[in-house]
C-alpha positions as CSV (number, residue, x, y, z in Angstrom):
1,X,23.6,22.8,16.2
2,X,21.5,21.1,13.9
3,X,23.1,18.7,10.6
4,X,21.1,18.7,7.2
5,X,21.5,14.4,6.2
6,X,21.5,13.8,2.6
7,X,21.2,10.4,1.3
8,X,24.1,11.3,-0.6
9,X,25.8,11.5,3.0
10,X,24.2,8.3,3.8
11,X,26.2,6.4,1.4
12,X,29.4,8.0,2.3
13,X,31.4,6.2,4.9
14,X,32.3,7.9,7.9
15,X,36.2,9.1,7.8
16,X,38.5,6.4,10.0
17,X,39.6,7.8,13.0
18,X,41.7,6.8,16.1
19,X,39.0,5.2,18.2
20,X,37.5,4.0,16.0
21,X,40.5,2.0,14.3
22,X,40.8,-1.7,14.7
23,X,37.5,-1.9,16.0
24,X,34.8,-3.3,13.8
25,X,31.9,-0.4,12.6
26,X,28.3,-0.7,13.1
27,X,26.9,-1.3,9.7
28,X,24.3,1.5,8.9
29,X,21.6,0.9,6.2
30,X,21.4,3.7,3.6
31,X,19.0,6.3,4.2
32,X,15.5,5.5,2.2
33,X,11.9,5.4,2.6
34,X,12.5,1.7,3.2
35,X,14.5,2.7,6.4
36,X,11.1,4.6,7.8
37,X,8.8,1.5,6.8
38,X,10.9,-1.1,8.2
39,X,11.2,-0.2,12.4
40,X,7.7,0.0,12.2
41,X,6.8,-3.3,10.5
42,X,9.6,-5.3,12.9
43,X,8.1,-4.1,16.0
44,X,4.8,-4.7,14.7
45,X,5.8,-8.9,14.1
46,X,7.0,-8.9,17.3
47,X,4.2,-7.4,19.1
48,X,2.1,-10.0,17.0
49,X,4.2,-12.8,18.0
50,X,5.3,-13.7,14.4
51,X,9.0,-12.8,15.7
52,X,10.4,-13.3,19.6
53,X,12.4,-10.7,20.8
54,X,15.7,-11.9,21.1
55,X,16.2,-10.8,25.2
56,X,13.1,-13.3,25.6
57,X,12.6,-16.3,25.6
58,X,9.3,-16.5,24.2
59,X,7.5,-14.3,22.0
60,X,4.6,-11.8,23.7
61,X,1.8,-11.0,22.2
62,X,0.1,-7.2,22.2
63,X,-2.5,-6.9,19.6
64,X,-3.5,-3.4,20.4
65,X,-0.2,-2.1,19.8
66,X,0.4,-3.8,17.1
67,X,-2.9,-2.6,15.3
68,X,-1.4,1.0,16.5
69,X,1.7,-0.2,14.7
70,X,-0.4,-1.1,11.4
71,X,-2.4,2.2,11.5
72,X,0.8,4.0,11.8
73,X,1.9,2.5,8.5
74,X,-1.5,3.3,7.3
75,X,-1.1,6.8,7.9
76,X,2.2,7.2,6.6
77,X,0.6,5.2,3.2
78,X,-1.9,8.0,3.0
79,X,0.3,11.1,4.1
80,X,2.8,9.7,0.9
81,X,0.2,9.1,-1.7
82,X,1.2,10.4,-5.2
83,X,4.8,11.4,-3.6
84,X,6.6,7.7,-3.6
85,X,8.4,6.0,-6.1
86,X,6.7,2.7,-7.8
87,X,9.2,0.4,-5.8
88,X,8.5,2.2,-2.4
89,X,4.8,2.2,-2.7
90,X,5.1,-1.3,-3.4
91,X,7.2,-2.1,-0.5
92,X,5.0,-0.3,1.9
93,X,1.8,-2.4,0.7
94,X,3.7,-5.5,1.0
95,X,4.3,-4.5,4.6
96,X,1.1,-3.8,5.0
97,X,-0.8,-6.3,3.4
98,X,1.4,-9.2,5.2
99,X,0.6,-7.0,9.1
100,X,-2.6,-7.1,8.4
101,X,-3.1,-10.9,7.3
102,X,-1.1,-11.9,10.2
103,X,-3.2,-9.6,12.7
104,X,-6.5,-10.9,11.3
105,X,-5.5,-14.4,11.7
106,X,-4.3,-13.6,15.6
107,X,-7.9,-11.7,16.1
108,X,-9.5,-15.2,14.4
109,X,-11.6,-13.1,11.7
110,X,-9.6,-15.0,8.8
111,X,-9.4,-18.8,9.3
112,X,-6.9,-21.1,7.6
């Protein structure tokens, strides 16, 4: 079976039902572009060791993937030029532009 998601869906709640009653709902962001960008620029401050993963105590560092991470954003930059909206090809440089400060300062290319 497969389900066609608007974002007009997105912003609909989901009808109450038995089990779910009394119990509190996951909160679920509305369906954007910002909702692609974003998984990928969290995991990529956590493999940098900007953000610790909660589970840990400590933050661990993977520079490889998190240059993957950046190049993956990268791509989807390039794959989306001329088809985003002002505000989301802002965001997605903003991402960008703060991974890749942050990655350059971890590699010691760009000193403070």
């Amino acid at each position: 079976m497969k389900i066609k998601m608007t974002e007009k869906d997105s912003k609909e709640q989901p009808p109450a039902n038995s089990e779910n009653e009394g119990s509190k709902e996951e909160f679920l962001p509305a369906l954007d572009f910002s909702s692609i960008v974003f998984p990928f620029y969290t995991q990529a401050l956590f493999k940098l060791g900007i953000l610790a993963e909660p589970a840990q105590s400590k933050s661990e560092e993977n520079l490889g993937l998190a240059r993957r991470l950046i190049d993956i954003l990268d791509l989807l930059k390039d794959r989306t030029k001329g088809n985003l909206d002002p505000d989301e090809e802002k965001f997605l440089e903003s991402c960008l532009q703060q991974l890749k400060m942050h990655y350059l300062e971890k590699v010691k290319v760009v000193k403070r």
